[in-house]
N, C-alpha and C positions, 0 to 999 in steps of 0.2 A: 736128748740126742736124736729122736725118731722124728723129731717136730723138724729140726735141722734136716735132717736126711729129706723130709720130705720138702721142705722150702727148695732145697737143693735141685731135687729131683723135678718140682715144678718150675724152677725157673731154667731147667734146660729143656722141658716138655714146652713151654714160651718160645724159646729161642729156633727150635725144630721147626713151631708150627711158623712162627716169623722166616723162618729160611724154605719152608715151602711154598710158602706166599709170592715169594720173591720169584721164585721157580713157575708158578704158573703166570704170573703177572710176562716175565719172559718169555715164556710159550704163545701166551697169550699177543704180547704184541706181534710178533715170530709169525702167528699163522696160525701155530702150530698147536695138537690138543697134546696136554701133559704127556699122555705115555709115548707119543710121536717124537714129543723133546725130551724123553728120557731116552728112549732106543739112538736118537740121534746121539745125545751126550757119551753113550754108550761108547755106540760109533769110532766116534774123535776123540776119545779117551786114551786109545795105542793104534798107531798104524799098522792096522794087522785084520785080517780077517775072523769074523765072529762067526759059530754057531747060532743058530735058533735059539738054544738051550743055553747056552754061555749070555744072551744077552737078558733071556727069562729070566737066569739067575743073578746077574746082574742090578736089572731093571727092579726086582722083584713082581711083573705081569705075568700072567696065567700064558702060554703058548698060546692060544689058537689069539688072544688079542695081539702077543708077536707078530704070531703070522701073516694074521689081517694086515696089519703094520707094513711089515715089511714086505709083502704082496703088491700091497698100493705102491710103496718108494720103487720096488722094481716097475713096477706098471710105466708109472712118472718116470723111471729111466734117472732116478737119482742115485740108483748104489746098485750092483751086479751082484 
């Protein structure tokens, strides 16, 4: 049974890192570096205004990489 669990557990630990691939490969044509396309995915995710911390928590990125983040998008004049 452990031997199962663990086939299991490795063929969704494949499929994660195949679905993150996928994600940067996106960013990457995009422009954009990963946690810039994750805060954006965030974003567009509800029409609604995000915290700082609502998207740290989200994103799962440390705040001051947020901030940096969305620092520069305000700078760019891409989001208020």
């Amino acid at each position: 049974m452990e031997k199962e669990v663990q086939s299991r557990f490795d063929a969704v630990i494949r499929r994660i890192n195949e679905l993150s691939g996928i994600y940067r490969n996106a960013a990457a044509r995009s422009g954009l570096s990963v946690n810039e396309f994750w805060i954006w995915y965030a974003l567009m995710a509800e029409d609604r205004e995000y915290t700082q911390q609502e998207i740290c928590t989200c994103c799962g990125l440390p705040k001051q990489t947020v901030n940096t983040i969305v620092r520069d998008m305000v700078r760019r004049k891409q989001v208020t």
